[in-house]
C-alpha positions as CSV (number, residue, x, y, z in Angstrom):
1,X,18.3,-26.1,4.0
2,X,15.3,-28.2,2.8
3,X,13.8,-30.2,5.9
4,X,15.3,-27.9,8.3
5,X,13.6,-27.3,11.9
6,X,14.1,-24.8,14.1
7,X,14.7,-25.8,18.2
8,X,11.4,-25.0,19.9
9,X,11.7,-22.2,21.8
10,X,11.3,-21.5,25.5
11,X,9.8,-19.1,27.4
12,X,11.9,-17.1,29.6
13,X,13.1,-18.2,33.2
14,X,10.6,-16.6,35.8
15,X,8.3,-17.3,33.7
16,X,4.6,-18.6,34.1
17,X,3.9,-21.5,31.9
18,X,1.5,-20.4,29.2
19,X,-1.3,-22.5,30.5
20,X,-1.5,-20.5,33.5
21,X,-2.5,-17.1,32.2
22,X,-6.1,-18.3,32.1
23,X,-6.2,-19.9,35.3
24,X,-7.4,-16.7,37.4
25,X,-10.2,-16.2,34.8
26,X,-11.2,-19.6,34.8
27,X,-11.8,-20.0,39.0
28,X,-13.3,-16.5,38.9
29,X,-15.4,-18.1,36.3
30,X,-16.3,-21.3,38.6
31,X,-16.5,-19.1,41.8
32,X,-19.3,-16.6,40.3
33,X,-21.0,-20.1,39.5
34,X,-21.4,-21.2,42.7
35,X,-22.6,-18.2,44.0
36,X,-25.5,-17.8,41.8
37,X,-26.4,-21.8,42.5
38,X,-26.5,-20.5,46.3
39,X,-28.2,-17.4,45.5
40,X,-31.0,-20.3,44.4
41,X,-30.8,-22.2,47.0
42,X,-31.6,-19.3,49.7
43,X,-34.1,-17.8,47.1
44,X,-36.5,-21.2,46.9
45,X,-39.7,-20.1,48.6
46,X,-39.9,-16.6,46.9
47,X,-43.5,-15.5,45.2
48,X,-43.9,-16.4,41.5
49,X,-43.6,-12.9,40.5
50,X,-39.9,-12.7,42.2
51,X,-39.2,-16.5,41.0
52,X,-39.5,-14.9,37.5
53,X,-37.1,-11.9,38.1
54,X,-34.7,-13.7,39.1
55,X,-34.7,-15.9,36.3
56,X,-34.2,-13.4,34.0
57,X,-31.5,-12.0,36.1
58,X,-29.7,-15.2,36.5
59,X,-30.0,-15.9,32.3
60,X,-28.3,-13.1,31.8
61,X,-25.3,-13.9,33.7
62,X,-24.8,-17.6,33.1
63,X,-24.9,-15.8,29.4
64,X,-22.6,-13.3,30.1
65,X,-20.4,-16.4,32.1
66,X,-20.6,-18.0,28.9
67,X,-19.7,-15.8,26.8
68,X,-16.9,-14.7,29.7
69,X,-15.8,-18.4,29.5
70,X,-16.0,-18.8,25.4
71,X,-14.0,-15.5,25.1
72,X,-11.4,-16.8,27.3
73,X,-11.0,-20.6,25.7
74,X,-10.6,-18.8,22.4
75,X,-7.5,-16.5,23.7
76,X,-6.1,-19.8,25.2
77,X,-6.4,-22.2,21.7
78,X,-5.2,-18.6,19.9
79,X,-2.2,-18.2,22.0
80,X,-1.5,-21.7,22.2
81,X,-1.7,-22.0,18.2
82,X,0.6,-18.8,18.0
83,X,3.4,-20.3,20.6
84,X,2.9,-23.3,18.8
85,X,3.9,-21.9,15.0
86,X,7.1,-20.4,16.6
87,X,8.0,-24.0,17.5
88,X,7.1,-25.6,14.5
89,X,8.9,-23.5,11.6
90,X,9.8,-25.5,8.7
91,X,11.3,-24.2,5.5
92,X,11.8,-27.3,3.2
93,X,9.6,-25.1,0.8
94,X,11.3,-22.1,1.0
95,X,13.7,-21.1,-1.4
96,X,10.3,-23.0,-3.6
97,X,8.8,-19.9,-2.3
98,X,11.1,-17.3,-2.9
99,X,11.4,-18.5,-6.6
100,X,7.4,-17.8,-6.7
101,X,8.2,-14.5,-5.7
102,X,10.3,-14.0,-8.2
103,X,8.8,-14.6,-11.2
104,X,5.7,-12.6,-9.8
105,X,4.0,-10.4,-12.7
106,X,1.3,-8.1,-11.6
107,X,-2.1,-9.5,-11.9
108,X,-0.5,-12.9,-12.1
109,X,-3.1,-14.0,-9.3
110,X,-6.2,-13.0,-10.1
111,X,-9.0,-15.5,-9.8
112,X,-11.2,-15.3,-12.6
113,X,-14.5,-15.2,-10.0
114,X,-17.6,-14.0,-11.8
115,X,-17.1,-14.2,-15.1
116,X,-14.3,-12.0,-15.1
117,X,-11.3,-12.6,-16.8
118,X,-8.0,-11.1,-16.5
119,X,-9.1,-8.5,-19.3
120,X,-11.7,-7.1,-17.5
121,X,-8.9,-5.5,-15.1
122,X,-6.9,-2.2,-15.1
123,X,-3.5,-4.3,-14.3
124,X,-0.3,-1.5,-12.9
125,X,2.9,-2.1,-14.7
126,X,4.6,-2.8,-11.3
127,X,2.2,-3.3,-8.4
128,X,3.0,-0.9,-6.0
129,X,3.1,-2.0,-1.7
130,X,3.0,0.8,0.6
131,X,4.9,0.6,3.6
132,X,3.5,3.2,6.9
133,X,3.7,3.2,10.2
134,X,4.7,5.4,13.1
135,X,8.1,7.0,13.4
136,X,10.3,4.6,14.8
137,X,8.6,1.3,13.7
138,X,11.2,0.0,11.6
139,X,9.8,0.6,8.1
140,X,13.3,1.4,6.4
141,X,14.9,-1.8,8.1
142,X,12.3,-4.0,7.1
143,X,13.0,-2.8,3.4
144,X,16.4,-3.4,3.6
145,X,15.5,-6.9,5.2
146,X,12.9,-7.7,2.2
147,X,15.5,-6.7,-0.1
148,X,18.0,-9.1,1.5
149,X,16.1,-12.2,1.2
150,X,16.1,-11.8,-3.0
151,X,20.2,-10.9,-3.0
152,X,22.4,-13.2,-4.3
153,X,25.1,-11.2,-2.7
154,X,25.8,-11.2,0.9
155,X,28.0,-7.9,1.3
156,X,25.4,-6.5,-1.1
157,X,24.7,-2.5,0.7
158,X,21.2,-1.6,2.3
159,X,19.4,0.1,0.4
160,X,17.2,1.9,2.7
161,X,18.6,4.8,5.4
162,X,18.0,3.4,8.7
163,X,17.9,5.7,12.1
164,X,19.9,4.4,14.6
165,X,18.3,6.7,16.8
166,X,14.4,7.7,15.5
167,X,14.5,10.3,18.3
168,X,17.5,12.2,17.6
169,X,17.6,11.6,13.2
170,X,14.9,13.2,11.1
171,X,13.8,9.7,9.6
172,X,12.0,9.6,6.2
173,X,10.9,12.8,4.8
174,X,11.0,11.3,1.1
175,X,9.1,8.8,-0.5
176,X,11.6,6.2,-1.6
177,X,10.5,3.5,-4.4
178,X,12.4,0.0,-3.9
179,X,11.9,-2.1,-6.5
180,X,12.2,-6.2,-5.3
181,X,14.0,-8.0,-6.6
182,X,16.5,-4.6,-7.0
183,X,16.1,-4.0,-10.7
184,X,13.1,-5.6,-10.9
185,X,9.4,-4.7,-12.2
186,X,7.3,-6.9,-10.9
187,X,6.5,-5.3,-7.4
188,X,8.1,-2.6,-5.4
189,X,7.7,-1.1,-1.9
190,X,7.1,2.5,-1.0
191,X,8.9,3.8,2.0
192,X,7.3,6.6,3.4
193,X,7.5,9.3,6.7
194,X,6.2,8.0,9.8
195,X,3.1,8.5,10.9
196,X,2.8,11.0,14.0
197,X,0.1,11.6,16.8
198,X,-1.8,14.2,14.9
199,X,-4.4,12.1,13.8
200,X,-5.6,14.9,11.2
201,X,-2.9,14.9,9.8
202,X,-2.0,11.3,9.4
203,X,-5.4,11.3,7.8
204,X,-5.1,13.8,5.1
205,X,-1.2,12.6,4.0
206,X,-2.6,8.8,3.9
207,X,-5.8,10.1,1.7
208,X,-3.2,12.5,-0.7
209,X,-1.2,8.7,-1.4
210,X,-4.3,6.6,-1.6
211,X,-6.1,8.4,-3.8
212,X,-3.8,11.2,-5.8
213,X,-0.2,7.7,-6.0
214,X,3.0,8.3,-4.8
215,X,5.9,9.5,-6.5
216,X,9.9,8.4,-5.8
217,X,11.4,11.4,-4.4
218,X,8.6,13.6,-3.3
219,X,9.1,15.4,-0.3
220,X,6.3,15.1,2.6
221,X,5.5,18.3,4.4
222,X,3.1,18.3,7.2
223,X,1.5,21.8,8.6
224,X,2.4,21.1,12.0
225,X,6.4,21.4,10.6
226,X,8.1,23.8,11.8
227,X,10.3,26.6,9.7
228,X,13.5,24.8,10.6
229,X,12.4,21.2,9.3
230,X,10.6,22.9,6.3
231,X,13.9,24.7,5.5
232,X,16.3,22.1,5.9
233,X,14.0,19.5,3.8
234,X,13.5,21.8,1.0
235,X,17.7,22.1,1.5
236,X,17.6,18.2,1.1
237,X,15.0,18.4,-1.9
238,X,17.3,20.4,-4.4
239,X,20.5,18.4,-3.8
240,X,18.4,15.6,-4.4
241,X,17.3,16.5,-7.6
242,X,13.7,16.4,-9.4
243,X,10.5,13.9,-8.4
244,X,9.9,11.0,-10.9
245,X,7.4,12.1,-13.2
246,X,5.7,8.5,-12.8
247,X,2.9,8.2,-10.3
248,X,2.1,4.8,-9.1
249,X,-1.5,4.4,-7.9
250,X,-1.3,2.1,-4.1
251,X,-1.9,-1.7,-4.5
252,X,-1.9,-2.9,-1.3
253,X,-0.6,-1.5,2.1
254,X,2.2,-3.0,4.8
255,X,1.3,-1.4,8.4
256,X,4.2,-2.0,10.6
257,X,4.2,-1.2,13.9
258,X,7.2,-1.3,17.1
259,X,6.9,-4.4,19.0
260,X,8.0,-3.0,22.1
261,X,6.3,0.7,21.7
262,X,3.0,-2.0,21.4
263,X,4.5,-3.8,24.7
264,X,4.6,-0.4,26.8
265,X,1.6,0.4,25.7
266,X,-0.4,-2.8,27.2
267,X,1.3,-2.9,30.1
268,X,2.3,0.9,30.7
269,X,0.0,3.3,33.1
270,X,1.0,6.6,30.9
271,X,-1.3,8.4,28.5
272,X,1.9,8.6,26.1
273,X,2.1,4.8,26.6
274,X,-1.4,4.3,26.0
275,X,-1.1,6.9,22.8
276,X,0.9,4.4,21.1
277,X,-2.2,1.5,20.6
278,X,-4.8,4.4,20.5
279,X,-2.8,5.7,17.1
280,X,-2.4,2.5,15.6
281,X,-5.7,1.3,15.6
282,X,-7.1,5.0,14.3
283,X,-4.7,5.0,11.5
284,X,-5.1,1.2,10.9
285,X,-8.9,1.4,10.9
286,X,-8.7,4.7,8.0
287,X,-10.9,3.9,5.3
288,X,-8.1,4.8,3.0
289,X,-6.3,1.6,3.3
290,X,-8.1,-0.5,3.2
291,X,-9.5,-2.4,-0.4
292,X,-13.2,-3.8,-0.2
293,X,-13.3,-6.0,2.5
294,X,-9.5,-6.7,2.8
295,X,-7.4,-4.4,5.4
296,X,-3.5,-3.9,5.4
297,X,-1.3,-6.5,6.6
298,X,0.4,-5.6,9.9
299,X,4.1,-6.5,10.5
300,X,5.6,-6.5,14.2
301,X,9.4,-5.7,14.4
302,X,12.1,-5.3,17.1
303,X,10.8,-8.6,18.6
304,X,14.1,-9.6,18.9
305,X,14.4,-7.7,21.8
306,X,11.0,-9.5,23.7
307,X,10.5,-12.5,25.5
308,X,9.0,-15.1,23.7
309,X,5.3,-14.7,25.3
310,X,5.6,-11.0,25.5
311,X,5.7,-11.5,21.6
312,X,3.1,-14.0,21.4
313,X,1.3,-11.4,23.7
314,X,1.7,-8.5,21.5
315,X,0.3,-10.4,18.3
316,X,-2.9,-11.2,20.3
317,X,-3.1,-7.7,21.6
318,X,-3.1,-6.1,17.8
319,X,-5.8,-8.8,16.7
320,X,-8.3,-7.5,19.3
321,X,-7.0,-4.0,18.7
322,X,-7.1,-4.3,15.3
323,X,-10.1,-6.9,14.5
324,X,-7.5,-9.3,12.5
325,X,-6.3,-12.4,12.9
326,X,-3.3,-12.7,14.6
327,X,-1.9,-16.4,13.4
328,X,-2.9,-14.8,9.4
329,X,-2.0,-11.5,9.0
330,X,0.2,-10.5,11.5
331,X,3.6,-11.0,11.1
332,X,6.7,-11.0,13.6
333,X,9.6,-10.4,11.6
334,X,12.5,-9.4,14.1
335,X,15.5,-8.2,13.4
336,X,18.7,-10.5,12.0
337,X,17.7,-12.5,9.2
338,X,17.8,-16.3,9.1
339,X,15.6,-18.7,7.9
340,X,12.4,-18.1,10.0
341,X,12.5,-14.8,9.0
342,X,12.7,-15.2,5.5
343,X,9.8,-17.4,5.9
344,X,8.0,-14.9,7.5
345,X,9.0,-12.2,5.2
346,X,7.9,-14.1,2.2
347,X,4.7,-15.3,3.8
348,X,4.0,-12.0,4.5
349,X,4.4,-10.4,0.5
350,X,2.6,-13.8,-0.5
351,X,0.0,-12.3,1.0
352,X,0.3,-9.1,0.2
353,X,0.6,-9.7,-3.6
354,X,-2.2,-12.2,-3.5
355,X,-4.5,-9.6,-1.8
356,X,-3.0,-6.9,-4.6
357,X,-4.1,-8.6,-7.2
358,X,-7.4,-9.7,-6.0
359,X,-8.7,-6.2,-5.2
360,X,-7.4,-4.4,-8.6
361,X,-9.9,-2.0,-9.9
362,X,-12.2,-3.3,-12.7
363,X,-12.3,-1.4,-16.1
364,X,-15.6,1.1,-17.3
365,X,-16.5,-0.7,-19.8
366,X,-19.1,2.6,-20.7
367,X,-16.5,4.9,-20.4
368,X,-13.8,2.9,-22.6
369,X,-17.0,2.6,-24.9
370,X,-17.4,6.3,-25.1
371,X,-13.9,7.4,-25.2
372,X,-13.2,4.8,-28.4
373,X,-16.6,6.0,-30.2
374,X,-15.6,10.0,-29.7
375,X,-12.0,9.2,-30.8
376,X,-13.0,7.5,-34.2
377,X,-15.4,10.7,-34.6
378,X,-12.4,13.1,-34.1
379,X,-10.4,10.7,-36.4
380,X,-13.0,11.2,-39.1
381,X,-13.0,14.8,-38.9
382,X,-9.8,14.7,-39.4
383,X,-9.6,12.9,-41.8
384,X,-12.8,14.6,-43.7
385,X,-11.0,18.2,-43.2
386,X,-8.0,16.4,-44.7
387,X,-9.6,15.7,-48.1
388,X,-11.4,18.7,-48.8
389,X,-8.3,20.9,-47.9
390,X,-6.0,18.8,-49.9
391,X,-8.9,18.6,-52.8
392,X,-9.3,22.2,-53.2
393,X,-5.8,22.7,-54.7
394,X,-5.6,19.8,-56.9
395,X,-9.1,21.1,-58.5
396,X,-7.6,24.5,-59.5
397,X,-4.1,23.1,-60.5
398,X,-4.8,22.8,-64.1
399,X,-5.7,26.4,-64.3
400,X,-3.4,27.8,-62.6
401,X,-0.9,25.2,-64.1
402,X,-1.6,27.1,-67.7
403,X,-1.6,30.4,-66.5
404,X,2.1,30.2,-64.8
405,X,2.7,28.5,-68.3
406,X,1.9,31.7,-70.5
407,X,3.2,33.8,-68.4
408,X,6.6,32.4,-68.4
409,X,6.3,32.0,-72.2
410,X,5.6,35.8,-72.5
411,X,8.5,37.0,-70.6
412,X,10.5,34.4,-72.4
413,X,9.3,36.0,-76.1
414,X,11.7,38.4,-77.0
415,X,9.9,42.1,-77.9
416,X,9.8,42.8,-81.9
417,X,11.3,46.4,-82.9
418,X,9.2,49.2,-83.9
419,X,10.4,50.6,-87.0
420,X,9.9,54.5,-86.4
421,X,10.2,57.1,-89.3
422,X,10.5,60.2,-88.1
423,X,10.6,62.7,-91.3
424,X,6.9,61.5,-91.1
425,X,6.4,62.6,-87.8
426,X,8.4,66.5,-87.8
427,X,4.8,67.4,-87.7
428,X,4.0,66.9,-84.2
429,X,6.7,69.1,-83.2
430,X,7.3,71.2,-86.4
431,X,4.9,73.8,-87.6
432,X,4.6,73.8,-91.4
């Protein structure tokens, strides 16, 4: 597979060629140009005072026109480097790649910036990626499809449960730990429920998982549930059995999002359409997932089922939306898997894992201090108590020792008889 290269792709018949999408902007660009410049030439015998006005006015739109223009050259290059990488997919390095991946060990990439060594970090036991998005997204498939690129085994099962139909199913109502490779503990992925329009509420369950971990198997309840879906999940939770006792503290996060929902949403005139983006970039932007300076990762599925610039279109739309880069961290990983997308999937948990381990928390020196000095005092009281308990006894053994001792000799020593003679003592009872 080494050296392979994919066909370039083509954009759809009834089409516009991509170079023309920035035509319009352009003449309307050159057009508001010549106005001004005849604007100038009408405007040549005006007072000083007006001369000066309209020199201010006329800076500020060539620098709006500039700005106007620069915007628009900067979509152009962007969404010609973006069609571009579509055409140009090689994967001579790829199963190189995967290989990385697997012998991956948390904190395995950590650059030792600032004197700080790989010590000086509070590294997980697995690092933990959490997969969110809204209902529908595609969260479970892409699972299954991570999973899928590390098998050895092509009728291997999916792992994930999938809806066929997110509209009709109840979707993910438990958080489900995958582990990758399966059996594995180097990384694993957290599936969780979809996120809903109740911003609130998409708020507080991201916080609980950010802050508080997630468990494998716990059930998510929202307040806006009704008594049905409360009753039939808590049906669901005992045949299930009980939640892991493990908590795993969030590494990193995976936002996914529906290619075509995004799609509708640009295009469509609805509020509901326009809900879509507006929820996206509200959850996207939630403190709570992001690490420093480094936001989540965003993943585009079901772009199988778009034309090739709609796709292209979509991945520039979630970088303004989003404040990202679209070419960096935005992946389109449709459906199917083949070779380009098991390159995107791995270039996607490359960077994932690489952020991971770059943003793990740093150790309290102070506190570790404290908590080792106020152990080894607690040890020595121990210890002290210990002595003087076990002391006490051993002092007073010889004493006692000899005590025991006679007294066991004494009930040992038989009791001499007492010779009585009697005729000598009638007299107590026998007057004379």
């Amino acid at each position: 597979m080494g050296g392979d290269r994919f066909s370039p792709l083509t954009v759809a018949e009834g089409e516009a060629p991509w170079e023309q999408c920035f035509q319009e902007s352009n003449y309307e660009s050159s057009a508001s140009l010549r106005v001004r410049s005849s604007m100038k030439a009408d405007d040549s015998n005006v007072n000083e005072e007006n001369e000066l006005a309209y020199r201010d006015v006329s800076y500020q739109l060539s620098s709006a026109s500039l700005d106007f223009a620069a915007q628009q050259r900067r979509k152009h290059n962007a969404y010609g480097e973006i069609l571009k990488s579509y055409e140009d997919l090689r994967v001579e390095g790829l199963e190189e790649a995967k290989n990385k991946l697997r012998g991956y060990t948390p904190g395995a990439w950590i650059e030792e910036v600032g004197g700080m060594t790989l010590s000086d970090y509070v590294v997980p036991k697995t690092t933990t990626l959490l997969v969110i998005g809204p209902k529908g997204s595609g969260k479970s498939s892409l699972i299954n499809r991570i999973s899928k690129v590390f098998e050895n085994h092509a009728f291997t099962s999916a792992r994930a449960q999938e809806s066929y139909n997110p509209s009709v199913g109840d979707g993910t109502y438990f958080l489900q730990e995958h582990t990758i490779p399966r059996g594995s503990a180097s990384f694993c992925l957290y599936d969780t429920r979809g996120l809903s329009n109740n911003l609130p509420e998409n708020i507080r369950m991201i916080k609980r998982w950010m802050r508080k971990g997630v468990r494998h198997g716990e059930l998510v309840i929202r307040n806006s549930d009704s008594s049905a879906v409360r009753g039939r999940m808590k049906c669901k939770s005992r045949h299930n059995g009980l939640v892991s006792p493990e908590t795993r503290m969030v590494n990193f996060v995976i936002y996914v999002a529906n290619g075509v929902s995004v799609l509708k949403s640009m295009d469509g005139d609805g509020e509901a359409d326009k809900d879509y983006s507006q929820m996206i970039a509200a959850t996207f932007n939630c403190p709570y997932l992001s690490f420093k300076d480094d936001k989540p990762v965003v993943v585009v599925t079901h772009g199988d089922l778009l034309t090739l610039s709609d796709r292209v279109r979509v991945r520039l739309f979630l970088a303004e939306l989003l404040s990202i880069p679209p070419d960096k961290q935005i992946f389109d990983i449709p459906e199917g898997l083949n070779s380009a997308t098991e390159l995107m999937i791995v270039d996607m948990l490359h960077y994932s894992l690489e952020h991971a381990d770059h943003n793990l928390p740093y150790k309290n020196w102070i506190t570790d201090k404290l908590y080792t000095v106020a152990l080894v005092m607690c040890i020595s009281v121990l210890i002290i108590l210990a002595i003087i308990i076990f002391s006490r006894p051993m002092h007073y053994a010889p004493r006692l020792f000899k005590a025991a001792r006679s007294k066991v000799i004494r009930s040992k020593t038989p009791r001499a008889s007492i010779a009585r003679e009697w005729h000598a003592m009638r007299h107590l009872w026998l007057d004379d």
